[in-house]
Structure formats: structure tokens, C-alpha cells
C-alpha positions in Angstrom: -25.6 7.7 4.8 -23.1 5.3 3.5 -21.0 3.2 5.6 -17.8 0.9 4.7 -15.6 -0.7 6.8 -12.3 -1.6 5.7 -11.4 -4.9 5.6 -8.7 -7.1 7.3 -5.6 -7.2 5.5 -5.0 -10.9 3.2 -1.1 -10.3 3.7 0.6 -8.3 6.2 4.7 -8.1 5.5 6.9 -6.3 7.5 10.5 -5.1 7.2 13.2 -7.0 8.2 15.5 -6.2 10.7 18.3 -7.1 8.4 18.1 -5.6 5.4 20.7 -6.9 4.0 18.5 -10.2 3.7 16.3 -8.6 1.2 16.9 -6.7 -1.9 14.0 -4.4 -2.1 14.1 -2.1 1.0 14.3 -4.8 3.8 11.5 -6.4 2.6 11.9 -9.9 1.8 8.0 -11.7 1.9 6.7 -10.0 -1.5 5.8 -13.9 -2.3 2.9 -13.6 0.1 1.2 -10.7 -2.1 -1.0 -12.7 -5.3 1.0 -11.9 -8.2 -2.7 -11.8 -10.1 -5.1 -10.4 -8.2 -7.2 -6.9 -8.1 -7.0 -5.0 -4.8 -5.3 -2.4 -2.7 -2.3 -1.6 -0.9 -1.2 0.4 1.9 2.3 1.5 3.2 2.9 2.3 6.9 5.9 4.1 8.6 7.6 2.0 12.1 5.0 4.5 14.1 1.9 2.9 12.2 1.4 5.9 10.8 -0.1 5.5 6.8 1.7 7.0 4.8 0.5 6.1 1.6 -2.7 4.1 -0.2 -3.0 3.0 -3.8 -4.8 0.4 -6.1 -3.7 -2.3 -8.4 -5.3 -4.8 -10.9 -2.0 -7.1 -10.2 -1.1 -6.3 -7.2 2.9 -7.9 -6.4 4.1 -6.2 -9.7 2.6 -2.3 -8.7 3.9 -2.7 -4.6 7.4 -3.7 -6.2 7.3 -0.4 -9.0 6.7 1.9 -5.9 10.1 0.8 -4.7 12.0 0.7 -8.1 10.0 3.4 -10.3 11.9 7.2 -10.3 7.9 8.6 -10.8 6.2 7.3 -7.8 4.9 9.1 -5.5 6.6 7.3 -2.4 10.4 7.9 -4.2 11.6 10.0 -2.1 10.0 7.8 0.9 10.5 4.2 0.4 13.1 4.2 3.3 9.9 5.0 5.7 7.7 2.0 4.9 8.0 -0.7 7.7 4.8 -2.1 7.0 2.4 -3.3 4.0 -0.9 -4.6 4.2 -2.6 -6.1 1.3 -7.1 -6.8 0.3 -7.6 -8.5 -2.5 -10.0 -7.1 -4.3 -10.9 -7.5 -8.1 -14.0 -5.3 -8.2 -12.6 -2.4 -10.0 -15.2 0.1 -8.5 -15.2 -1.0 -5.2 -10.8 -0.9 -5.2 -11.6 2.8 -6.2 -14.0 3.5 -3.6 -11.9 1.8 -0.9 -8.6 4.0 -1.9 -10.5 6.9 -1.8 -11.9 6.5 1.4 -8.8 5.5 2.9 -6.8 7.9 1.9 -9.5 10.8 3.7 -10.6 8.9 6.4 -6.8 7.9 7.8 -4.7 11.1 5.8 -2.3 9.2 4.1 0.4 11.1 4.3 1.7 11.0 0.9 -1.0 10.5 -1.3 -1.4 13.6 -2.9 -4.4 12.6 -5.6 -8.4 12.1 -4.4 -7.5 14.1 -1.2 -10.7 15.4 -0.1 -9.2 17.4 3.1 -7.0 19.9 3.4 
């Protein structure tokens, strides 16, 4: 049997109350997430509910295309995150093994590739 625990988040932001403070859906602290680091992401609704997991060998620039790319999974979603958590992680096998096993172990909501349950 193998077992993995998944790490504490690196960077935790949150949405801000105000959103007109922040141009990319009330969230203004994408500063905090390395800009050239390996690892992986996930997005939470206000109920901490996950709603969506995914991977990234630079890690600021991917969060920020799920809120400005018309392809993404999370589109028709974005308004729902209220929470991303960040690991940095540039092993590219053990980001793919982590992604996978979040998405089937919590249901991410929205993921709709490497789902294992149905």
C-alpha cells in the first residue's frame, strides 16, 4: 500500500471582500505565489469545498490563465473560488501524482480529467 499525505500549503490567498480592490476576481495577493516555481494549485468555493486541482511548472502565470483563458476548465466558475492554496513542487512526477490523488481523494468538483470515481 502506498500512502501520501498532502502537504501544507506555501501560500494561502483569499478573496477580498472588496473586489473592487483587485482586478482578477477579488483577488489581489497573486505576488505571494513564486512566479518560477514547479507545483500545484487548488481552488476552493466560500464553503471550503474544492472545487478544482491542477499543476503547473510556473505556477503565478497558470493560477492567473484559469481566470483570463475562454478554454479553462473553471470559466464558467471563477466567480466561486474564495480560496487558493499553493505547494511548490518542481518534481514533475511527484506534481502529477499529487494532482491525481487530490482530485479522487477530495472530488474536486470541476476537474473533469484523471477522475478515477464516478
Amino acid at each position: 500500500m502506498i500512502i501520501i499525505t498532502i502537504p501544507t500549503p506555501d501560500v494561502t490567498i483569499t478573496k477580498q471582500k472588496d473586489p473592487q480592490m483587485s482586478n482578477i476576481y477579488g483577488f489581489t495577493d497573486f505576488h505571494l505565489i513564486p512566479r518560477d516555481k514547479g507545483g500545484f494549485f487548488m481552488f476552493y468555493n466560500d464553503q471550503d469545498e474544492l472545487l478544482f486541482v491542477g499543476k503547473a511548472r510556473k505556477l503565478r502565470p497558470r493560477i492567473k490563465k484559469h481566470f483570463e483563458d475562454t478554454v479553462s476548465d473553471m470559466k464558467n466558475h471563477r466567480d466561486e473560488v474564495a480560496k487558493i492554496e499553493v505547494c511548490v513542487n518542481e518534481n514533475p512526477v511527484d506534481r502529477e501524482i499529487y494532482e491525481t490523488y487530490i482530485i479522487n481523494k477530495n472530488r474536486a468538483k470541476y476537474n473533469v480529467d484523471k477522475v478515477l470515481y464516478k
